[in-house]
C-alpha positions in Angstrom: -109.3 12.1 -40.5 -108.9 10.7 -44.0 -105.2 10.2 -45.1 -104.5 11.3 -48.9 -101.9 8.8 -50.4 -99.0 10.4 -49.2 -99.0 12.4 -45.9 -96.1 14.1 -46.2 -95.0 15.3 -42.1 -92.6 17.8 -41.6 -90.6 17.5 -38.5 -89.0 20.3 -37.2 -86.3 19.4 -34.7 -83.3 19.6 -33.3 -79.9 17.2 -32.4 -82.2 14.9 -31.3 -84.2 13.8 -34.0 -81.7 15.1 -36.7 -79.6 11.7 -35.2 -77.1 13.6 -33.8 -73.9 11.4 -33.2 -75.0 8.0 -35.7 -75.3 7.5 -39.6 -78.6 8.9 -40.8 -79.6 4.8 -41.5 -79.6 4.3 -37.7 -81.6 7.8 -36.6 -85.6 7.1 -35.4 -87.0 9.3 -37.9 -84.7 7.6 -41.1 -86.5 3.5 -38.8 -89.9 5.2 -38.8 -89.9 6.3 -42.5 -88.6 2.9 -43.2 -91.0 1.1 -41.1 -94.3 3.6 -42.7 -93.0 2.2 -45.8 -93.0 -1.7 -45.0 -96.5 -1.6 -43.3 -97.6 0.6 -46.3 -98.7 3.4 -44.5 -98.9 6.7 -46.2 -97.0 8.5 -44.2 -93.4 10.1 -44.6 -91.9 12.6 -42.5 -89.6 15.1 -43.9 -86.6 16.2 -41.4 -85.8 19.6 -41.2 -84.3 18.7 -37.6 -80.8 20.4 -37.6 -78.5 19.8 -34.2 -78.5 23.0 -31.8 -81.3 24.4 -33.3 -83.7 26.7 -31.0 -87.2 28.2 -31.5 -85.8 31.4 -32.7 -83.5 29.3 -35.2 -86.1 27.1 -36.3 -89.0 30.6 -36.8 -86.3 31.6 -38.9 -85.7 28.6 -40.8 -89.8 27.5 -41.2 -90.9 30.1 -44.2 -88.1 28.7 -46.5 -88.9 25.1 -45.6 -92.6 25.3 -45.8 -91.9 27.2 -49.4 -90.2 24.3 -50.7 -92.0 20.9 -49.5 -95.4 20.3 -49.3 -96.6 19.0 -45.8 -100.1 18.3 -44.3 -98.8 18.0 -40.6 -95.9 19.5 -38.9 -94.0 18.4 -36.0 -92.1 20.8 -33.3 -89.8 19.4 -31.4 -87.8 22.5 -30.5 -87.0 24.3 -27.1 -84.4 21.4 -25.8 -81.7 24.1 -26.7 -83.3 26.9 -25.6 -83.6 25.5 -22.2 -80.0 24.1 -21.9 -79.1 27.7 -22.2 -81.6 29.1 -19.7 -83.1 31.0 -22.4 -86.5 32.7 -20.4 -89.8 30.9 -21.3 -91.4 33.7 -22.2 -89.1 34.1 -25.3 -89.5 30.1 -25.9 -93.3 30.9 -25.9 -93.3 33.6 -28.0 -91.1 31.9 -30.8 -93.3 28.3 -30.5 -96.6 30.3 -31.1 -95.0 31.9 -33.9 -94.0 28.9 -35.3 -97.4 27.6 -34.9 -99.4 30.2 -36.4 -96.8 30.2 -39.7 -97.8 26.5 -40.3 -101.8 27.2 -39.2 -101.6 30.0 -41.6 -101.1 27.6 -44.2 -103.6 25.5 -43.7 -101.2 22.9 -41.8 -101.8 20.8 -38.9 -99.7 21.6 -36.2 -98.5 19.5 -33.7 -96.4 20.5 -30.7 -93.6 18.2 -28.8 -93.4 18.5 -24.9 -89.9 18.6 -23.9 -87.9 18.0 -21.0 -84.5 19.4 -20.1 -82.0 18.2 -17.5 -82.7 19.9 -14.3 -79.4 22.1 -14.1 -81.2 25.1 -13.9 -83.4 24.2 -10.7 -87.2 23.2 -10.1 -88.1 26.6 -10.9 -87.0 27.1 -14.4 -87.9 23.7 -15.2 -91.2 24.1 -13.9 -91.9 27.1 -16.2 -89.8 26.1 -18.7 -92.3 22.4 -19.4 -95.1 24.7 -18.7 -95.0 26.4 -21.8 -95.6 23.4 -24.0 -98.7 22.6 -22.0 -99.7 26.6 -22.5 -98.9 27.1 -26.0 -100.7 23.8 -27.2 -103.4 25.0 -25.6 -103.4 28.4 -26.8 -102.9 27.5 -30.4 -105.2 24.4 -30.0 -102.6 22.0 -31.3 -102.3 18.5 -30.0 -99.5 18.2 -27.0 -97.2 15.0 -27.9 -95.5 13.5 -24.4 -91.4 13.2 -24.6 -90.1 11.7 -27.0 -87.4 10.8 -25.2 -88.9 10.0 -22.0 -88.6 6.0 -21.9 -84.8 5.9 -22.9 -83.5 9.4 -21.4 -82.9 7.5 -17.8 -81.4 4.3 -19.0 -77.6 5.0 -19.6 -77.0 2.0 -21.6 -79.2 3.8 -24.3 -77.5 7.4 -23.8 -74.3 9.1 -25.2 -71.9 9.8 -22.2 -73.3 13.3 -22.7 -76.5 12.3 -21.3 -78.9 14.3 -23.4 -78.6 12.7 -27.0 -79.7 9.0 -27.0 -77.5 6.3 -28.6 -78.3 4.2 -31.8 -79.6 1.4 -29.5 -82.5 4.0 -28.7 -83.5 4.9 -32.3 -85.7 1.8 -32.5 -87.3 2.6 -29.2 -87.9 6.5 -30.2 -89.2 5.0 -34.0 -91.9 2.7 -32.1 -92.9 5.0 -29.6 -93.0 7.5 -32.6 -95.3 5.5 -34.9 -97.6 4.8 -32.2 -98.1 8.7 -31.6 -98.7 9.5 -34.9 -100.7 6.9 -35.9 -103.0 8.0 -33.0 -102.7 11.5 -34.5 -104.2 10.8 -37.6 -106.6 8.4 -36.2 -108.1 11.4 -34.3 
């Protein structure tokens, strides 16, 4: 796919990519802009990632944002929240294929975060609840990212005491890891 100058990304998130707990200087998505930057990639990713944001929060928030910034590609990394609060999938569905179709609707390429939640709420829920990313990227024919999170979530020395927000020491991890996924995004 051939990159204009400036691919401007929009990232829609929540606590977890808005660098919930650290200065925005030490959050992935302020390392990865930096890092597009000093390899001269044209890429920048706008973050509209708010902390306890949901799907329902972030369908509500998406017209205003996509009415004032320009983007080519947008990110969903929503439904951690949603899950935490044993929200039923069906709703999380509905509001990510909502989402989806807003962005498509504009003529923007949509690309869909799997997410995982701690397993609180028992193999079932979880089951259904990781389910739905696999369903609704299919549905909407949007590429599936893996975890973000995955590689640092077990390792406590790179957690908050909470255990769900990762620590600055894992925003360079979550930046790499980052890069590489969108740079095979585009590359598609």
């Amino acid at each position: 796919m051939p990159v204009k100058a400036n691919t401007s990304i929009l990232l829609l998130g929540d606590s977890v990519s808005a660098g919930y707990g650290m200065q925005v200087n030490q959050s992935w998505v302020y390392l990865l802009n930096k890092s597009f930057k000093q390899d001269n990639l044209p890429y920048q990713i706008i973050n509209a990632s708010i902390s306890g944001e949901t799907t329902s929060g972030g369908l509500s928030r998406l017209p205003d944002i996509l009415a004032k910034n320009d983007v080519e590609h947008l990110i969903v990394e929503l439904g951690g929240n949603d899950g935490l609060r044993g929200l039923s999938p069906k709703v999380i569905k509905n509001n990510l294929l909502q989402i989806i179709t807003l962005a498509q609707n504009k003529g923007i390429k949509v690309s869909l975060m799997k997410i995982r939640i701690t397993p609180n709420y028992g193999p079932r829920y979880n089951k259904m609840f990781e389910q739905v990313f696999v369903d609704v990227a299919e549905e909407k024919s949007v590429a599936l990212m893996p975890f973000f999170v995955e590689q640092v979530a077990l390792d406590s020395e790179l957690m908050f005491d909470d255990g769900i927000h990762p620590n600055e020491k894992a925003q360079p991890i979550i930046a790499d890891f980052m890069k590489k996924e969108i740079l095979a995004l585009f590359a598609e």
